[in-house]
N, C-alpha and C positions, 0 to 999 in steps of 0.2 A: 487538127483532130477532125477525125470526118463526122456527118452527122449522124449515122448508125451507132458511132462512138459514145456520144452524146447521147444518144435514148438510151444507151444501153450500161452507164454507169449513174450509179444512184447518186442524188443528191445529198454533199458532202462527201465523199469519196474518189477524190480524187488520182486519175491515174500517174499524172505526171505533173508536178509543183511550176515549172516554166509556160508549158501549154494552157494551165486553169489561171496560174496568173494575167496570161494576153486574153484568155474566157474573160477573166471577170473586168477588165478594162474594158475590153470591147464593147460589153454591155451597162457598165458602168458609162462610159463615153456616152453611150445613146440615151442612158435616163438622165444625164446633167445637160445633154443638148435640149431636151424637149422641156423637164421642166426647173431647170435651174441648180444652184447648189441648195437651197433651202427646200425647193419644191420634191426634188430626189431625197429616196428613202432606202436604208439600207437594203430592206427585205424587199425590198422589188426587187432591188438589184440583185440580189443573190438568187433570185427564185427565177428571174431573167437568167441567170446564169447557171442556175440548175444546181445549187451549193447550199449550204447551212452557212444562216449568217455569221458565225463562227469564224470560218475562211477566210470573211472578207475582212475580219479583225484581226486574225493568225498573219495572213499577207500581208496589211497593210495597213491595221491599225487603227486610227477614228476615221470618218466619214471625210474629214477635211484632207485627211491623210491622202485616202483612196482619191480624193478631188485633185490633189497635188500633182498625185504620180498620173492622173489621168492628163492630166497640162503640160506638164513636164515630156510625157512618152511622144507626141507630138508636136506639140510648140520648139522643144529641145530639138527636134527633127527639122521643121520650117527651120529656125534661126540656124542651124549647121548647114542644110543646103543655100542659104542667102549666102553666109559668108565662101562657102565654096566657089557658088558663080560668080562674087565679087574679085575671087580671087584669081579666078580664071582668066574673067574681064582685064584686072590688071594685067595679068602677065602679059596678055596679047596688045594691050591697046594701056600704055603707063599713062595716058591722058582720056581719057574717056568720056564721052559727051554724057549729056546729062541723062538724057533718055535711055540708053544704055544701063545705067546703071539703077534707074525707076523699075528698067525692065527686070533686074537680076533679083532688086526686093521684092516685086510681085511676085513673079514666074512660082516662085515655091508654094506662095496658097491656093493659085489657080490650078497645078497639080494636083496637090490634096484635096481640092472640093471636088475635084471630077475623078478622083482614084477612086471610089466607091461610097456604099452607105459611112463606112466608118467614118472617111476624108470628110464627106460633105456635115457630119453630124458634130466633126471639131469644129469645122469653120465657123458651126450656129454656135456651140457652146466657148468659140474665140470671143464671138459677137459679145452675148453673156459677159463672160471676165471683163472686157475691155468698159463694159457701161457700169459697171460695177466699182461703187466707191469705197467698199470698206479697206483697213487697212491689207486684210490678208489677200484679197484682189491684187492691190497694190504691190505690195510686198512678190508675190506669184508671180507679174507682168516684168516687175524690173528682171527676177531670178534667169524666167527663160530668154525674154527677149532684147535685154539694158542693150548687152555687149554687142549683139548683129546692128542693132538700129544705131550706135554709137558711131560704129566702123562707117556704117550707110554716111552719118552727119559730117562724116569724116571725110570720105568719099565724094559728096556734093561741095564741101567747102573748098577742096583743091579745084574740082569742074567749077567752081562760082564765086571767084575770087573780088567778083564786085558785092556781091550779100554778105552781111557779117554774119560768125558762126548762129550769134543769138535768133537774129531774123530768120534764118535756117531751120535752127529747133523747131522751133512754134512752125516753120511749113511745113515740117517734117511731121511735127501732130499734125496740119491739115489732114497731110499725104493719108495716115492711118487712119483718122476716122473718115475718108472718103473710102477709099478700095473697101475696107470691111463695110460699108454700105451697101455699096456694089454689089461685093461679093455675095454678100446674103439676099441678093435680088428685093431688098428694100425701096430700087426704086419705082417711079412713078410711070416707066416710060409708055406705058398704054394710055394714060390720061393725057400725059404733056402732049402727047404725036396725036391726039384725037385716034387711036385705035389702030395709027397707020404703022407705029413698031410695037408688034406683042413680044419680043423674044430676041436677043442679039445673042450668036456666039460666043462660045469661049476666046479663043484668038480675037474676036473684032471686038468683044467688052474688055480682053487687055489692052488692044491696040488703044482703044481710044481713050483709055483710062493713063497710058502711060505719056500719051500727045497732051492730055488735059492736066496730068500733076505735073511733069516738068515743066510746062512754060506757068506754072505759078510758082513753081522752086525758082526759075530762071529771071520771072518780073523784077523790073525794076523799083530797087528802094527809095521810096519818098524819104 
């Protein structure tokens, strides 16, 4: 919907039920990246989105609702393209090095953060969910993401036949709270480098991210 479209239908009146649906996610997306699930407020959102709070209950029901299907519409997306290039990987390569397969689980959020404002605004509010302990957090992380990350633990145990599956797991947690570190440019590297790296690329912050979690997937167990 272009933006002419938008100035020019009133608030609450919607032209077409599919297109205000992806409106009010969009901008739903952006007020639970910046300030959380508690911090976002319906009526922002809806006035962000140019609608009567109404709508955003007509569509989609309570607030935690609208939270869901905001997780869901993207994270559903990351975990279908993970198992796609896993699958791909297989078919080409039925043994596949460890690296290879680190690459196939990152590749899809480093897409998403740099596909635009929307991309990079899940990746913050991935950040969000994942630090978050309540049950319904919880409950949300296994829905979209249990199955892809299972396949992945599945995938490294056949590449890492000397780590037992359990060892695995628990790397596997390393793996995700490193790259979402990363990813959100949470690191330090202007202080650590005394000023001498302000900024790595995209390609060379995966490259070295996938050199640095496989040989800890790969380490030898004590």
């Amino acid at each position: 919907m272009s933006k002419a479209s938008l100035e020019r239908r009133k608030p609450g009146r919607p032209k077409d039920g599919a297109d205000l649906r992806d409106i009010i996610l969009d901008h739903a997306e952006m007020a639970f990246a910046d300030a959380g699930f508690a911090g976002a407020r319906v009526r922002d959102i809806a006035a962000r989105a140019e609608v009567n709070p109404a709508l955003l209950r007509y569509y989609f029901g309570s607030k935690a609702d609208l939270f869901d299907e905001v997780v869901r519409r993207r994270g559903g997306s990351v975990s279908l393209h993970r198992q796609l290039l896993l699958d791909q990987l297989l078919a080409r390569e039925p043994q596949p090095a460890v690296q290879q397969i680190v690459y196939a689980y990152l590749k899809p959020q480093w897409d998403m953060k740099y596909s635009g404002p929307g991309g990079a605004a899940f990746v913050r509010l991935q950040a969000r969910l994942h630090a978050e302990p309540e049950e319904h957090a919880l409950r949300l992380r296994r829905e979209v993401y249990d199955n892809s990350v299972k396949r992945f633990i599945s995938a490294f145990d056949q590449a890492l036949p000397h780590v037992p599956r359990e060892t695995l797991t628990i790397r596997m947690a390393f793996l995700v709270g490193t790259y979402l570190f990363m990813l959100n440019d949470l690191g330090r590297l202007g202080d650590f480098s005394e000023g001498q790296i302000s900024s790595i690329g995209k390609e060379e912050m995966l490259n070295h991210l996938v050199l640095f979690l496989s040989a800890g997937l790969a380490a030898p167990v004590d």
